[in-house]
C-alpha positions, 0 to 999 in steps of 0.5 A: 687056564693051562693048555697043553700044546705039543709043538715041534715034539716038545710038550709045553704048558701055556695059561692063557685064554682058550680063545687066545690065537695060537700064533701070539702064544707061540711068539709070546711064551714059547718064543718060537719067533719064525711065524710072523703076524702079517694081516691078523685075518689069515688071509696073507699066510706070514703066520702059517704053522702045521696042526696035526699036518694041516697048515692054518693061519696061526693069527686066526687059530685059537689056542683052544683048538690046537691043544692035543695036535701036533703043532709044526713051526718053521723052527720044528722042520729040521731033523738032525742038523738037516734042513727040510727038502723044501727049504733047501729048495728054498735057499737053492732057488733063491725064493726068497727075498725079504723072507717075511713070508717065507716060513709060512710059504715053506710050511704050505708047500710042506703040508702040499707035498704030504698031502699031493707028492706030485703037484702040477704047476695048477696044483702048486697054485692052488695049494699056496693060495692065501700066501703072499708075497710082497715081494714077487718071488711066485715063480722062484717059490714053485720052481721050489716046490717042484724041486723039492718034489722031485727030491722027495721021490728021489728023481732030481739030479 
């Protein structure tokens, strides 16, 4: 079957199975390769993309559901050769180690941020559960976010 997807402004074709996850058609066929598939059960965030703003679980979305929605991957973030003011917070702050989790981490921050542009720390808590980390990185990750929080409302130095 031929769904139509519309991921980082590009429309493209995919014949799959309806109740194929979103996530292999996006590594697999569209070779959009910055989800990563970490548990296979949403429950670990590797895989996180932006569906009409909202960030989920690609492992766990069927592809069926994400057909007519905008899809945002880590690698539609950029504008005009510009990154994203979260993952520049992300390079400045070094919340980053192995860098598995990291696009999954980004694109959560950027769905918090849009829908709570001045999180508080328990706010950032809250909004990346279900991101993990191996590596530990969670205070580096919220300095991040508010970092880039500040920067978006044009108040950082």
């Amino acid at each position: 079957m031929a769904i139509q997807l519309l991921v980082n402004g590009s429309e493209h074709r995919v014949d799959a199975d309806p109740e194929t996850n979103l996530l292999s058609a996006l590594r697999d066929r569209l070779d959009l390769t910055g989800a990563k598939y970490g548990c296979g059960d949403g429950q670990c965030g590797a895989c996180t993309v932006l569906v009409d703003g909202r960030a989920v679980r690609s492992c766990i979305t069927p592809l069926g559901y994400a057909e007519g929605k905008r899809i945002t991957t880590i690698e539609g973030l950029e504008r005009n050769g510009r990154l994203h003011p979260v993952q520049d917070a992300f390079l400045e702050t070094g919340a980053m180690q192995c860098a598995y989790c990291t696009s999954g981490m980004i694109l959560s921050a950027v769905a918090l941020l849009e829908k709570n542009p001045n999180p508080s720390g328990a706010d950032i808590v809250r909004g990346m559960e279900g991101n993990i980390c191996r590596c530990g990185s969670y205070p580096r990750i919220a300095a991040a976010i508010r970092l880039a929080a500040s920067r978006q409302k044009g108040t950082a130095r």
